[in-house]
C-alpha angles and dihedrals in degrees: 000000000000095000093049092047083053093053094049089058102051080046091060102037085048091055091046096062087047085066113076112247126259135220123212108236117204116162092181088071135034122270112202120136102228138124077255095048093057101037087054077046093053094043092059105044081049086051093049096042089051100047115124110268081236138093125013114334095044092077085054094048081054092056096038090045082061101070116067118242113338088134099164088045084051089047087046105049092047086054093059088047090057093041093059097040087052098048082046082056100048085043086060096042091061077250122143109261103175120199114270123210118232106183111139153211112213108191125182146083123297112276107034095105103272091148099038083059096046088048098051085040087058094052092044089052086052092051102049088049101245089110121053098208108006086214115161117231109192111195135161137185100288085057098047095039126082130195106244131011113304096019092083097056090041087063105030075053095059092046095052086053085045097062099033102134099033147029135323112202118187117183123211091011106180092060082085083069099050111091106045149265087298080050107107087215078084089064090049094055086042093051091047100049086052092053093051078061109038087042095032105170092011104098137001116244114209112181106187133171133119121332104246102038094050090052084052086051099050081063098058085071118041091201089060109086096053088051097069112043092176116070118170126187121216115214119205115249128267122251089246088045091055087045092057091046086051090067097034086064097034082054092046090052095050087253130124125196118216115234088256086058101048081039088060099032094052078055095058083049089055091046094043097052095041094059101028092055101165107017106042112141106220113195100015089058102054083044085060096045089048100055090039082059090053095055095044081055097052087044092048098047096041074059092048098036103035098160106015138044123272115241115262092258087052095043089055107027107105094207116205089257086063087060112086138145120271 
């Protein structure tokens, strides 16, 4: 077992110097990678993880401390906590607090908690009072793209006044770039950098998608990258993350796996990363294997038990046969 654990791991560092490195990106700090830089780095993850389970922020470490891994998020988000209760305090002090602006770049493949993240951002903005309603407006290609020339702007419009006073969220960003300078997707991005002017402050703009294609995407627009001072990367999982998130799902869903099962399901994670090295999609697609193993269970027990009810154990044990590959 050991041998095989051992093999596993070679397996998933091999396949992690296949992916190109990436680099976190937080404006709101500096990022220098210094002695310096990651002392400052270190001082403020101390400073988050000290702070008084009381107050404010206490109700946000709750939520954070409900995603596994995600440590530079976390960072992030406590430093725009920190950011917003400052510039409260100056404000009371008679003291300048001049507007920020929290647009943001969310890199990263599908599954690794890009839209749990905007949606607790929303209801932090509300909070601490930046936002008015703190509302989430969750919107793709096929919302922001008309048919023929006006119509694009007209709805991309409508979106921008739905979400004033929260948060617009558009996934896979850089697909309104794909197809040209003819493409209406152009006419959405330019509708959108002139309302982050005309409704500065208003609303928060986060724009996500994978790493490489919305950094593709930054360059269609040469006024993009200055717009959204804050870019956060979003690492895939470790196995051992996506393990843990396994179990956080099979509890909340009155299961248990049996240590053959999580054996043979921490195997599949080393397969799939290894073979799905840029587009794996973490914690999607442990969510998928999961409810295909529910199904496989209730198959296999109406096979079991045809004409009587399983015992509890048996009606929430996952066994190594219900984990298969999607």
């Amino acid at each position: 077992m050991n041998a095989k654990a051992s093999t596993s791991d070679v397996r998933e560092a091999s396949a992690a110097q296949k992916r190109p490195s990436r680099q976190i990106n937080v404006i709101l700090r500096n990022s220098e990678h210094d002695a310096a830089g990651h002392a400052h780095a270190a001082e403020i993850a101390g400073n988050a993880k000290s702070l008084p389970h009381q107050g404010p922020w206490a109700e946000w470490q709750k939520e954070l401390d409900r995603m596994i891994g995600l440590d530079n998020v976390k960072e992030l988000v406590y430093e725009i906590y920190a950011l917003l209760q400052i510039m409260q305090y100056r404000q009371e002090a008679n003291l300048q607090a001049h507007a920020h602006v929290y647009h943001m770049i969310f890199k990263g493949n599908p599954g690794t908690g890009k839209t749990t993240v905007a949606r607790l951002l929303a209801k932090l903005f509300q909070s601490m009072g930046l936002l008015a309603k703190g509302h989430f407006v969750e919107v793709e290609r096929a919302d922001l793209v008309g048919e023929y020339i006006g119509h694009t702007a007209q709805k991309t419009r409508e979106l921008v006044k739905k979400s004033l006073g929260g948060v617009l969220f558009v996934d896979e960003a850089y697909s309104l770039a794909r197809g040209g300078e003819k493409d209406f997707g152009k006419e959405a991005i330019d509708t959108l950098v002139k309302a982050m002017e005309d409704y500065k402050n208003q609303f928060v703009l986060i724009l996500a998608g994978y790493t490489l294609e919305i950094e593709a995407f930054l360059l269609t627009n040469p006024g993009l990258p200055s717009r959204f001072p804050i870019q956060m990367e979003f690492p895939d999982y470790t196995v051992d993350q996506l393990v843990q998130i396994a179990e956080g799902m099979t509890k909340e869903r009155e299961y248990t796996m049996l240590p053959q099962t999580l054996f043979k399901l921490r195997q599949l994670l080393v397969q799939e990363k290894t073979e799905s090295v840029y587009d794996f999609s973490n914690a999607r697609y442990v969510r998928n294997v999961l409810e295909r193993a529910i199904r496989y269970q209730a198959v296999r027990l109406l096979s079991h038990y045809p004409a009587s009810s399983p015992g509890r154990s048996e009606l929430m044990a996952l066994r190594p046969e219900d984990i298969r590959s999607l």
